[in-house]
C-alpha positions as CSV (number, residue, x, y, z in Angstrom):
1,X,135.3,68.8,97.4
2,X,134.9,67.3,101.0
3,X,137.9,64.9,100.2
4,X,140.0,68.4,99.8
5,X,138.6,69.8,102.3
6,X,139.3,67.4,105.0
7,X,142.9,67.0,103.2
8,X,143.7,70.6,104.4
9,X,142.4,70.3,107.7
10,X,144.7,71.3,110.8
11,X,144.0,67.7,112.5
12,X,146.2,68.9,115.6
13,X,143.5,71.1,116.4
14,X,141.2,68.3,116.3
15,X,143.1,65.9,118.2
16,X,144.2,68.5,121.1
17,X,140.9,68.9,121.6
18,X,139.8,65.7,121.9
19,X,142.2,64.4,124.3
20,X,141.1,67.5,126.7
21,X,137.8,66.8,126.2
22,X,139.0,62.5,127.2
23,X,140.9,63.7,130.0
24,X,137.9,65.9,131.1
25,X,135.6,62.3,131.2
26,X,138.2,60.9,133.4
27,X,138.5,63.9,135.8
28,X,133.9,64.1,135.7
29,X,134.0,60.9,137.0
30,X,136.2,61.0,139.6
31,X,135.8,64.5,140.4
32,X,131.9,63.4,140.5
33,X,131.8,59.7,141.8
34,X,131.1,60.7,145.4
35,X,128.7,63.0,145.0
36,X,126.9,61.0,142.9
37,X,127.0,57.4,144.6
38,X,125.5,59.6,147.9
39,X,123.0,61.1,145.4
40,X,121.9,59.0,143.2
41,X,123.1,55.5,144.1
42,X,125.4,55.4,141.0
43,X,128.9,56.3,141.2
44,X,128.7,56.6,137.5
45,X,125.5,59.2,137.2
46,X,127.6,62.4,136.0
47,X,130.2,60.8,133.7
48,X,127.6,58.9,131.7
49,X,125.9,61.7,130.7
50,X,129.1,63.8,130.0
51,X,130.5,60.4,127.4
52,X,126.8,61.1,126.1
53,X,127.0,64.5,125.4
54,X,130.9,64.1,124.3
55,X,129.3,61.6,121.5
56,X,126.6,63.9,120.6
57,X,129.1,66.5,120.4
58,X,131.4,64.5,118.0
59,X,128.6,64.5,115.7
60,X,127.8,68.3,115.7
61,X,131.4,68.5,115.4
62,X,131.7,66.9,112.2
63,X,129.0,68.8,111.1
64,X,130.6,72.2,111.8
65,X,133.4,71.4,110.0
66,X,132.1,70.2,107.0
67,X,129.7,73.0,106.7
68,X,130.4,75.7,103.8
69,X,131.4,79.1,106.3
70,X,129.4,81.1,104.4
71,X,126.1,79.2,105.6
72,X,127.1,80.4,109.1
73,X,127.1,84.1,108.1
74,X,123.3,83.9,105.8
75,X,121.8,81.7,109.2
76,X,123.2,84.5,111.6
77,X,120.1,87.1,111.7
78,X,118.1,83.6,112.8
79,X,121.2,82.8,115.4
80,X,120.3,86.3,117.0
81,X,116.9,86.0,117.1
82,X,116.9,82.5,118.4
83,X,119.3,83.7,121.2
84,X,116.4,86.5,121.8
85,X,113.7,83.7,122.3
86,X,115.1,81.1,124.2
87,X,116.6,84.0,126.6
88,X,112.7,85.0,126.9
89,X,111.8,81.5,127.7
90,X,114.2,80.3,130.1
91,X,112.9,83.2,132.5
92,X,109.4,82.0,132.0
93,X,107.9,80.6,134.9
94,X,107.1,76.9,134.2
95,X,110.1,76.6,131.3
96,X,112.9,77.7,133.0
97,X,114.5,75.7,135.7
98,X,115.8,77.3,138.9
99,X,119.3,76.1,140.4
100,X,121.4,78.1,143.2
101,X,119.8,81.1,143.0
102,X,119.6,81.4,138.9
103,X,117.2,80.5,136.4
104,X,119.6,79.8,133.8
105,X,117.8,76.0,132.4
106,X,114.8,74.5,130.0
107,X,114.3,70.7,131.1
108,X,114.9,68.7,127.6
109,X,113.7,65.3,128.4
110,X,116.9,64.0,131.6
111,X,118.6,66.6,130.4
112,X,119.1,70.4,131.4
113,X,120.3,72.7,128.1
114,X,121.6,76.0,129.2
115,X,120.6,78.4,126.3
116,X,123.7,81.0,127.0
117,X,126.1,78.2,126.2
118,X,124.6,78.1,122.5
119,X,124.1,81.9,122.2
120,X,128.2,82.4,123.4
121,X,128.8,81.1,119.8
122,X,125.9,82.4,118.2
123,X,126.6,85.9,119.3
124,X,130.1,85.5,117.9
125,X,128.4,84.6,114.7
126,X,126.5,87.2,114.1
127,X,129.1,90.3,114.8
128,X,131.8,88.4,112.8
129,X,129.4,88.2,110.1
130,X,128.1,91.7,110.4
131,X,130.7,93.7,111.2
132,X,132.7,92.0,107.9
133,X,129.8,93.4,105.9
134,X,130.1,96.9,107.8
135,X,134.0,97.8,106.4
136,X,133.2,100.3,104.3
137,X,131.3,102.5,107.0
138,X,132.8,101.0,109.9
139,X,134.1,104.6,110.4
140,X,130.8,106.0,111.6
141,X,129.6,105.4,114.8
142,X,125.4,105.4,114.4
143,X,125.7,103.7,111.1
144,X,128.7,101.0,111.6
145,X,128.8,100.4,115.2
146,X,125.3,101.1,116.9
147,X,123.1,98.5,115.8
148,X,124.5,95.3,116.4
149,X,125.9,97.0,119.7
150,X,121.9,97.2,120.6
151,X,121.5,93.8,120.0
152,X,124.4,93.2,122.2
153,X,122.9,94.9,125.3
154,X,119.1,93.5,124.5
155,X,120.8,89.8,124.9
156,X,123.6,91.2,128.2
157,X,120.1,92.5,129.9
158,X,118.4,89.1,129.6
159,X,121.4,87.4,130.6
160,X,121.9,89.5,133.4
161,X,118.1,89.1,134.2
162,X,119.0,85.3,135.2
163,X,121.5,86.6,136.9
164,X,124.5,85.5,135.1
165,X,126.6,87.9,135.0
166,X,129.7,86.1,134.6
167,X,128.1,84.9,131.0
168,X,126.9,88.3,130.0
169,X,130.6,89.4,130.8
170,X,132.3,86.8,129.0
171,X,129.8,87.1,125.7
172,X,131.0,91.3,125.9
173,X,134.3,90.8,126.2
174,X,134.5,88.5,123.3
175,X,132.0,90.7,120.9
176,X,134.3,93.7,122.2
177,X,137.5,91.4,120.6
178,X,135.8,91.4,117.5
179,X,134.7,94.9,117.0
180,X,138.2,96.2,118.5
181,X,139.4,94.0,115.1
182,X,137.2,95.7,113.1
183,X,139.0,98.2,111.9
184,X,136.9,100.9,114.6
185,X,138.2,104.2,115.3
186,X,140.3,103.9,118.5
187,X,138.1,107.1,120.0
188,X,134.5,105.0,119.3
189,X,136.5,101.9,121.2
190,X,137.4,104.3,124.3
191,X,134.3,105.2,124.4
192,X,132.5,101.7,124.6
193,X,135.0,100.2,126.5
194,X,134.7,103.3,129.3
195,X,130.9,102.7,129.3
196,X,130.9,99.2,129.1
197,X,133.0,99.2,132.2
198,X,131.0,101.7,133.7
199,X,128.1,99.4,133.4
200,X,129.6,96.4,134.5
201,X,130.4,98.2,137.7
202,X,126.8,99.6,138.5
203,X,125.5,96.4,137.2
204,X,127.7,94.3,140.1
205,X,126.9,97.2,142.6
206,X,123.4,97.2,142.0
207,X,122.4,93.8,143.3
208,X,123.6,92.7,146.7
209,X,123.7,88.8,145.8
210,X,125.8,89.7,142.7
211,X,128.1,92.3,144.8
212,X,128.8,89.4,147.6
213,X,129.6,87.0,144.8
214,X,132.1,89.6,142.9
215,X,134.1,90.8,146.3
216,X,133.9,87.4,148.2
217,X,136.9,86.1,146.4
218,X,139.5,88.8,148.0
219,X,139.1,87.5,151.7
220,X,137.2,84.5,151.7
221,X,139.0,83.4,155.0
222,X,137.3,85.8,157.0
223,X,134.0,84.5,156.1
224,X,134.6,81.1,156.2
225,X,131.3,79.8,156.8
226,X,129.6,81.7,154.0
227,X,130.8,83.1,151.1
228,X,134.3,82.2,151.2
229,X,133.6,78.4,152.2
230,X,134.1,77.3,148.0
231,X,136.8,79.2,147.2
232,X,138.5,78.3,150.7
233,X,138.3,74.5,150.1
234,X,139.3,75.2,146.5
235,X,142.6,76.6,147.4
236,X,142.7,73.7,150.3
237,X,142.6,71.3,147.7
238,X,145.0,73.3,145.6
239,X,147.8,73.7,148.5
240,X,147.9,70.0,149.2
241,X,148.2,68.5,145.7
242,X,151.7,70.0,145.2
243,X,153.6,69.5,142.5
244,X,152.9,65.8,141.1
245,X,149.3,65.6,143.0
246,X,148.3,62.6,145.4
247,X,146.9,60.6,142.7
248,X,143.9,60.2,140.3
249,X,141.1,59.6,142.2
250,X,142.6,60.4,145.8
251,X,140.9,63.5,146.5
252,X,140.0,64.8,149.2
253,X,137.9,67.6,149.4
254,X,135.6,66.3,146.9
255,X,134.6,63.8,149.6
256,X,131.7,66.8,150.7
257,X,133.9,69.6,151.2
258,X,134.2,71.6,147.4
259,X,130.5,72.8,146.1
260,X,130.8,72.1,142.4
261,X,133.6,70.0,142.5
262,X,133.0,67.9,139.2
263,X,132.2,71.6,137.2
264,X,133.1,74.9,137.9
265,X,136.0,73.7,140.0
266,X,137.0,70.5,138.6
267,X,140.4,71.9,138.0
268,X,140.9,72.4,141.7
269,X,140.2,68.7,142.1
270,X,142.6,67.9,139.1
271,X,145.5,69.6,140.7
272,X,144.7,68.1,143.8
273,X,144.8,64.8,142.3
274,X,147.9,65.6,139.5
275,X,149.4,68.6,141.2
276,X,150.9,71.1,139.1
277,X,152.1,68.9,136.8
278,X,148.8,68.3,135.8
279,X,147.8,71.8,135.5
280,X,150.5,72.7,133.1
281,X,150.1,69.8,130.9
282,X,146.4,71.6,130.9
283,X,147.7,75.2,130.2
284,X,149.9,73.8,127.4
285,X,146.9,72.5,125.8
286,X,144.7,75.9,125.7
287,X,147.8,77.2,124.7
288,X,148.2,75.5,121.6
289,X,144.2,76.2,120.9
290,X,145.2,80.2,121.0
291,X,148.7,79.6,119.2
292,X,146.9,78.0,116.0
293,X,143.7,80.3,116.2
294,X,145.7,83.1,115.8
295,X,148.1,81.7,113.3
296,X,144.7,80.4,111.4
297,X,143.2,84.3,111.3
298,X,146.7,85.9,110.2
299,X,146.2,83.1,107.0
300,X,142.4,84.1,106.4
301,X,142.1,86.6,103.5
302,X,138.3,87.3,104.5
303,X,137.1,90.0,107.5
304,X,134.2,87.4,108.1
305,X,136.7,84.4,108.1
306,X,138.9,86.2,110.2
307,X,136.8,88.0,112.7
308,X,135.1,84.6,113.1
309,X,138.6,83.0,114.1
310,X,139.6,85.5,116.5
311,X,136.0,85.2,118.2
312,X,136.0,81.4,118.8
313,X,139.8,82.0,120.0
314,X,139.3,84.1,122.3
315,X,135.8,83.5,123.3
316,X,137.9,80.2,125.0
317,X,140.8,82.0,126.2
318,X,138.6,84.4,128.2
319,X,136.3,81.6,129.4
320,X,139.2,79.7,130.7
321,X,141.1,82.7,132.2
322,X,137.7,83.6,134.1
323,X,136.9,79.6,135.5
324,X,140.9,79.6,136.4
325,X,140.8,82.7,138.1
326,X,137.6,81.9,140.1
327,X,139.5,78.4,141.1
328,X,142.6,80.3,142.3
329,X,140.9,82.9,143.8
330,X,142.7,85.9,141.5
331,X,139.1,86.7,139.8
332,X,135.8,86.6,141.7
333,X,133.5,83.3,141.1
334,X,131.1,83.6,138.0
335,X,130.3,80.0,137.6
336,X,131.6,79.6,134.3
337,X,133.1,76.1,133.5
338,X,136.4,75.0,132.1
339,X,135.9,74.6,128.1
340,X,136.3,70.6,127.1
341,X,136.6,69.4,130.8
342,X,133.9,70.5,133.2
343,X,130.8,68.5,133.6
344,X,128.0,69.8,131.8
345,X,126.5,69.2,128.4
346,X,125.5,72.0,126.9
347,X,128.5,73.4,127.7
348,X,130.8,70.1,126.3
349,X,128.6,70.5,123.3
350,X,129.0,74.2,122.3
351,X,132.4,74.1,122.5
352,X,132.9,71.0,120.3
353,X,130.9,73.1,117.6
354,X,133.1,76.2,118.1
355,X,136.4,74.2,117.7
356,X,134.9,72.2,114.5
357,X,134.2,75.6,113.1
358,X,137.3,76.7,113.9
359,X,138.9,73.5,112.0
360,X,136.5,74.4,109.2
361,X,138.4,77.7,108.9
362,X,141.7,75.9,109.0
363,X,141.1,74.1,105.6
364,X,139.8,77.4,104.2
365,X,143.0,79.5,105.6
366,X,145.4,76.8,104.0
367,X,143.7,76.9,100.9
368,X,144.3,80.2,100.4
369,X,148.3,79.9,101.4
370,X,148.0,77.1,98.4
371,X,147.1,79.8,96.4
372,X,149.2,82.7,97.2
373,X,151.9,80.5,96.6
């Protein structure tokens, strides 16, 4: 059973991957060696604990691939109310850990583990798995779309409540995919996606902190000093690594001058280091990751199978289009990293799972081409 299984595998998706999640190691550490030599004493600080995580992750991968999909769907009421709890707890004084301005953390041990990272996934669980068990009604609004689109805005409001608002946006849009797929009437759709932009709006408007962080983006020369000083450096380090880059390891800017140079804008630092060059190779990469999700739902004979695939797809498309468009300054900064490459475990982790699951689906969506044919 597991020998077929791994026999119809797409290993592609498992070695693309990979060799992001390598080259993100290599671009931690010198992204990071700086920062951490002044910090710490030891050059090496970050990018041990990223290889760490990475090998933890390998494990959980294998796991997630190996796993029957259908377990995923029966453990996806104790996914949501897991998400529920440790959303609770990491605003509880004394469990959650404060950083910049957002109590987003629970201390594990030397280790920070940012709940939202596991509840991205577990989110897109639960409405893959529900809303596949809702086709026959998904017609009617109270009855097929309502209740899990309750649960949605319990877990957005305690996200929110970190602040996070960049997460909270990211876990909607990527729900939204998969209830657009559902097979919802397109007037149901307007109407969620008019109020769920109406939301976002008064949401980003309602909190000065999360308004200067949303327009700051759009001239971030004129403030200089405050809250265009990270996205100004960014595109400094941008501008001067041209097309080929002026080396790995000759940066710059991560010499003091780029906050959150070895995570949310590590790709700055990469193209500043590998130019454009290097950010295509990049692109490329995602690229293939979207190409082969898709192709992997169009194979998929089951809503559950397939609204799982499109999640996980383009729960990472959306993540990377947000941290790319913070780092070029096209989209405001929401502190969400770069999927495989930033520094940060939880993050490195979560992903690995949602990739293995999505090469678990693989061997079930060429099974059933073996079959048709």
């Amino acid at each position: 059973m597991i020998r077929d299984k791994l026999k119809r595998m797409d290993y592609s998706l498992i070695i693309i991957p990979m060799v992001l999640a390598i080259f993100g190691i290599i671009m931690v550490y010198s992204a990071s060696f700086p920062f951490a030599y002044v910090h710490y004493d030891n050059s090496t600080f970050f990018v041990q604990r990223q290889i760490l995580w990475f090998l933890i992750g390998l494990v959980f991968f294998v796991f997630a691939t190996l796993i029957p999909i259908h377990v995923y769907g029966r453990l996806s009421p104790i996914f949501v109310l897991l998400s529920i709890i440790l959303l609770i707890l990491v605003l509880l004084p004394g469990v959650g850990v404060e950083r910049n301005n957002s109590q987003r953390w629970i201390q594990l041990g030397f280790f920070l583990f940012q709940p939202t990272e596991a509840i991205k996934i577990f989110m897109i669980i639960y409405f893959a798995y529900i809303f596949a068990r809702k086709q026959s009604y998904i017609e009617k609004f109270h009855k097929g779309l309502l209740p899990p689109l309750i649960i949605l805005l319990v877990v957005f409001l305690l996200i929110l409540s970190q602040p996070d608002l960049g997460t909270a946006a990211l876990i909607l849009l990527s729900c939204g995919i998969i209830v657009t797929c559902s097979g919802a009437r397109w007037s149901h759709l307007l109407f969620l996606i008019s109020t769920a932009v109406v939301g976002l709006i008064y949401f980003a408007y309602s909190s000065p902190y999360r308004l200067d962080r949303l327009t700051s983006f759009r001239n971030p020369f004129d403030n200089f000093a405050g809250d265009g000083y990270q996205l100004v450096n960014s595109l400094t380090a941008i501008g001067s690594g041209g097309l080929t880059g002026n080396g790995l390891g000759a940066s710059i800017q991560k010499l003091g001058f780029l906050p959150e140079s070895h995570t949310d804008f590590i790709m700055a630092i990469t193209i500043e280091e590998l130019g454009l060059l290097g950010l295509f190779i990049v692109i490329i990469a995602y690229m293939f990751i979207l190409v082969r999700g898709i192709q992997i739902s169009r194979k998929l004979t089951e809503s559950f199978h397939q609204f799982l695939a499109i999640g996980i797809t383009f729960q990472l498309m959306i993540q990377i289009m947000f941290n790319l468009g913070a780092v070029s300054g096209l989209l405001p900064i929401t502190g969400i990293t770069l999927p495989l490459i930033s520094y940060g475990g939880s993050s490195l982790l979560f992903t690995m799972i949602s990739i293995g699951i999505l090469v678990n689906l693989s061997s079930y969506a060429e099974e059933q081409t073996e079959e048709k044919i």
